[in-house]
C-alpha positions as CSV (number, residue, x, y, z in Angstrom):
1,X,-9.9,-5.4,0.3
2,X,-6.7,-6.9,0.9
3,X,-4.2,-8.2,3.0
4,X,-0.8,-7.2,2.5
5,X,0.6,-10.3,1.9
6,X,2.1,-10.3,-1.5
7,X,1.4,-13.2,-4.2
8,X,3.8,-12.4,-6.5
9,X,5.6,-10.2,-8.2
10,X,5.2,-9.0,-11.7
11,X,6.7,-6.5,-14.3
12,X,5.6,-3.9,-16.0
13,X,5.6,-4.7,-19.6
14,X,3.3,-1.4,-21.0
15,X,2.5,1.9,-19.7
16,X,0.2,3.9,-22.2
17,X,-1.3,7.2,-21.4
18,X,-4.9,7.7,-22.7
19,X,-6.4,11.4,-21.7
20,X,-5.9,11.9,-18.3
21,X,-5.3,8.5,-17.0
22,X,-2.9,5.4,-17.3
23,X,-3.6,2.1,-19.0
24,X,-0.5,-0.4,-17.2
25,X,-0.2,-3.6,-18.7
26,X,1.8,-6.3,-16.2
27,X,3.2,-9.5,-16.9
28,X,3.4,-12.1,-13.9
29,X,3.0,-15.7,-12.5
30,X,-1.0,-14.8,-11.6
31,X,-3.1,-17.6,-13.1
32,X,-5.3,-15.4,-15.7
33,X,-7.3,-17.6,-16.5
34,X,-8.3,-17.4,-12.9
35,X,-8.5,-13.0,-13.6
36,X,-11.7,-12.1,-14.5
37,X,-12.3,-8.2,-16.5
38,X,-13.7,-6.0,-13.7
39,X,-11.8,-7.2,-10.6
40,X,-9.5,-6.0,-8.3
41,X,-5.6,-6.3,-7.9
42,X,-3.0,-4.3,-5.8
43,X,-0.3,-3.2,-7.6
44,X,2.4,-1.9,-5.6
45,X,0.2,-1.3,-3.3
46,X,-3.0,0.7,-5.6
47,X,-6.4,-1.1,-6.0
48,X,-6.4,-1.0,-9.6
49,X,-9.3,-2.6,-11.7
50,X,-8.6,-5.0,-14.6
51,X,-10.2,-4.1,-18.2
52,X,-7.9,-6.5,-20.7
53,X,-6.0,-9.5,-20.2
54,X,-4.0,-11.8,-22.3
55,X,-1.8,-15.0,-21.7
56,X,0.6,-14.3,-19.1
57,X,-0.9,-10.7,-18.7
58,X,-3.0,-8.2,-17.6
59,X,-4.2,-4.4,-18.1
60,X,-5.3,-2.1,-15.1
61,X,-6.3,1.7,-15.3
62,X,-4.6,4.1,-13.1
63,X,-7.3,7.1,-12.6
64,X,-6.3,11.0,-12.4
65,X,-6.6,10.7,-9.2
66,X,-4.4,7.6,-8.6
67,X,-1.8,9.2,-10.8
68,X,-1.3,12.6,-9.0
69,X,-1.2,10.4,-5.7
70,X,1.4,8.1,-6.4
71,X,5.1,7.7,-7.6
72,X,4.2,7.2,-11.2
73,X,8.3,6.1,-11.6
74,X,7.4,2.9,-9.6
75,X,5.5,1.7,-12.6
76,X,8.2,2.5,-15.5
77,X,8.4,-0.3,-17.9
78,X,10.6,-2.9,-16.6
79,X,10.2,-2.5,-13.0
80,X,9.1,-5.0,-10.6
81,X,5.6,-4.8,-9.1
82,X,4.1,-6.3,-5.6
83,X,0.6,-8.0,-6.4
84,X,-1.8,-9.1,-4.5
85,X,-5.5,-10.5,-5.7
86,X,-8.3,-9.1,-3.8
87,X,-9.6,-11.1,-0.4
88,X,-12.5,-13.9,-0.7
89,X,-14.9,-14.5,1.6
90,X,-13.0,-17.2,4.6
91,X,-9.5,-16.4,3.3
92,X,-7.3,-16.0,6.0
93,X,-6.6,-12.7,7.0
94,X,-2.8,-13.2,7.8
95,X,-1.7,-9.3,7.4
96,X,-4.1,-6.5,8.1
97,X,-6.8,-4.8,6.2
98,X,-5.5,-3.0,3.4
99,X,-7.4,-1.1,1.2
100,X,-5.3,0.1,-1.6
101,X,-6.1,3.4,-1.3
102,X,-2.9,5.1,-1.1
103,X,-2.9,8.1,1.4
104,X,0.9,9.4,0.3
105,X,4.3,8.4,-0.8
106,X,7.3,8.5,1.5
107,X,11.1,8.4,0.7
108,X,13.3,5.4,1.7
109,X,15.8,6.8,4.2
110,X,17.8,3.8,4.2
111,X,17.9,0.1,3.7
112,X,20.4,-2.0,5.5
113,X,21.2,-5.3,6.6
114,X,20.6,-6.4,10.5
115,X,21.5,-9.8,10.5
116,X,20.1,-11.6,8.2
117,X,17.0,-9.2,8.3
118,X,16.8,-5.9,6.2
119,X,15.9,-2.7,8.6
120,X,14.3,-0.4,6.3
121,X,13.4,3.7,7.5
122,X,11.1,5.9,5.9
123,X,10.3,9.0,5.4
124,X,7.1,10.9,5.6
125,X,5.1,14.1,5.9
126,X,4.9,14.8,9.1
127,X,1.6,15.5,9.3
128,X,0.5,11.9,9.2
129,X,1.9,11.0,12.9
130,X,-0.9,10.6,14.2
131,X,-1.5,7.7,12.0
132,X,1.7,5.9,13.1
133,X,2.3,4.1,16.6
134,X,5.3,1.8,17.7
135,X,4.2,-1.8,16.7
136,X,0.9,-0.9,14.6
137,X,0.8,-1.5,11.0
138,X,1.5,0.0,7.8
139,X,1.2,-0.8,4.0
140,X,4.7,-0.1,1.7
141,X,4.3,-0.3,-1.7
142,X,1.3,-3.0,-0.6
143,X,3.3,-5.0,1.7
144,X,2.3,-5.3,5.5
145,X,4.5,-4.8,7.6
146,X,5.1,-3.8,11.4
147,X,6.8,-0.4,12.6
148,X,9.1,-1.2,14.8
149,X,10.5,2.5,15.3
150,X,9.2,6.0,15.1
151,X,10.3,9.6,14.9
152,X,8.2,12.8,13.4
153,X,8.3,12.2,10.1
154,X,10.0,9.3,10.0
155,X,9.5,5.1,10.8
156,X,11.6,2.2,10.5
157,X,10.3,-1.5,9.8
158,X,11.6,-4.9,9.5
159,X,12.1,-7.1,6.7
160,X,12.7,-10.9,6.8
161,X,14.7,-12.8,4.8
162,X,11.3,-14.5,3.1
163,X,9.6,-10.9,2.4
164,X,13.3,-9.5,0.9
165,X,12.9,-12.5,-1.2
166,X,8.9,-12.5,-2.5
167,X,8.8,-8.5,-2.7
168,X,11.1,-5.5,-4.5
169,X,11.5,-3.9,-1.3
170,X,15.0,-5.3,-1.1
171,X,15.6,-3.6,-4.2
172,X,15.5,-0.4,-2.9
173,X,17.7,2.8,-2.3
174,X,17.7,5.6,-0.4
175,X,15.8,8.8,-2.0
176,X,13.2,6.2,-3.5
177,X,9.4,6.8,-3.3
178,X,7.3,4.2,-1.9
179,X,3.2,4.1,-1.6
180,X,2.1,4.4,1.9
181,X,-1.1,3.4,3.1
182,X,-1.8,3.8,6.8
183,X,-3.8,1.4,9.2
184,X,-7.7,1.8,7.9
185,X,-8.7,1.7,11.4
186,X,-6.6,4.6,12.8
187,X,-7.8,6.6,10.0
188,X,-11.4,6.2,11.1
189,X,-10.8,6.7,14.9
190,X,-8.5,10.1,13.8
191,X,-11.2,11.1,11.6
192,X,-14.2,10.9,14.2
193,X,-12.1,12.4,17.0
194,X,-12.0,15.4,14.3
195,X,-15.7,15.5,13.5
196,X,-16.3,15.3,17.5
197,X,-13.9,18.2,18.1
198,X,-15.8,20.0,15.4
199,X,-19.1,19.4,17.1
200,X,-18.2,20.0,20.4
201,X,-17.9,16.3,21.7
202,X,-17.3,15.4,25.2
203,X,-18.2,12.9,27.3
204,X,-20.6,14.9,29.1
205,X,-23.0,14.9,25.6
206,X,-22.8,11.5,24.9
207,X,-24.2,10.8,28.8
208,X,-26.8,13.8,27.6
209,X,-27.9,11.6,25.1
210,X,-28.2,9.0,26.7
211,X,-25.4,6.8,26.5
């Protein structure tokens, strides 16, 4: 689990492709000594698992099913990466939860400058609306940020100066993909409102049963 509120940001200094699956190899600022093999770090916004590490780096594996999910350009050799270490028992949770399970990528509409803030829209299938309200959360490329604007299909959020500075989102262009994750818990309350549809659900059953 994490937070959405980046550490660092690294490069990607290796991308090999063994079978089916991705072995991506990043450089960064991340104490490794303090990495351990088998633990969790969000990559541009992907839980991904550590198997290797050396001494300013370390490996992750990117699954089949991470690589058909996300924008696979995002981690060319060379480019920058948003990383975050998984959460420890009492850290402060000072984003939201974030669970690095990407549900899709979107395309950057624009980027521009609104005083000495970025505005940056996105892009998205449509059929994740119900997934985005005006001043919830949302995970791009791992960072948490607020939506401040929405449309079908479409949101615009807020950068400030000091996450333009510690991310790459101010590095990008329009027609980019980005790594979307939506708010965990409006995934779990659209996802039980299907399953009681489905079943027949009213308020009438639940005081049947007894509630």
């Amino acid at each position: 689990m994490f937070t959405g509120l980046i550490e660092t940001v690294g490069l990607s200094s290796k991308a090999t492709a063994r079978g089916n699956y991705v072995i991506l190899s990043v450089t960064s600022k991340l104490p490794v000594d303090e990495i351990t093999i088998g633990e969790s770090i969000a990559c541009n916004g992907v839980c991904l698992t550590v198997v290797e590490k050396g001494s300013n780096e370390f490996a992750v594996e990117l699954s089949q099913e991470t690589v058909a999910r996300v924008d696979m350009s995002r981690f060319q050799v060379g480019r920058k990466i948003n990383l975050e270490r998984a959460l420890r028992m009492g850290d402060r949770l000072g984003g939201h939860w974030v669970s690095g399970h990407v549900d899709t990528t979107g395309n950057v509409d624009y980027l521009k400058s609104v005083g000495e803030s970025l505005e940056l829209a996105i892009k998205f299938d449509p059929e994740f609306d119900l997934l985005v309200i005006d001043k919830g959360s949302i995970a791009i490329d791992g960072v948490s940020l607020t939506i401040n604007r929405i449309k079908s299909g479409w949101l615009a959020v807020n950068l400030i100066p000091h996450t333009g500075r510690e991310t790459n989102l101010s590095e990008l262009k329009a027609g980019v993909a980005v790594n979307l994750e939506f708010d965990l818990i409006g995934k779990y309350i659209m996802r039980s409102q299907q399953l009681g549809a489905t079943k027949g659900l009213t308020v009438e059953t639940l005081l049947e049963s007894g509630w």
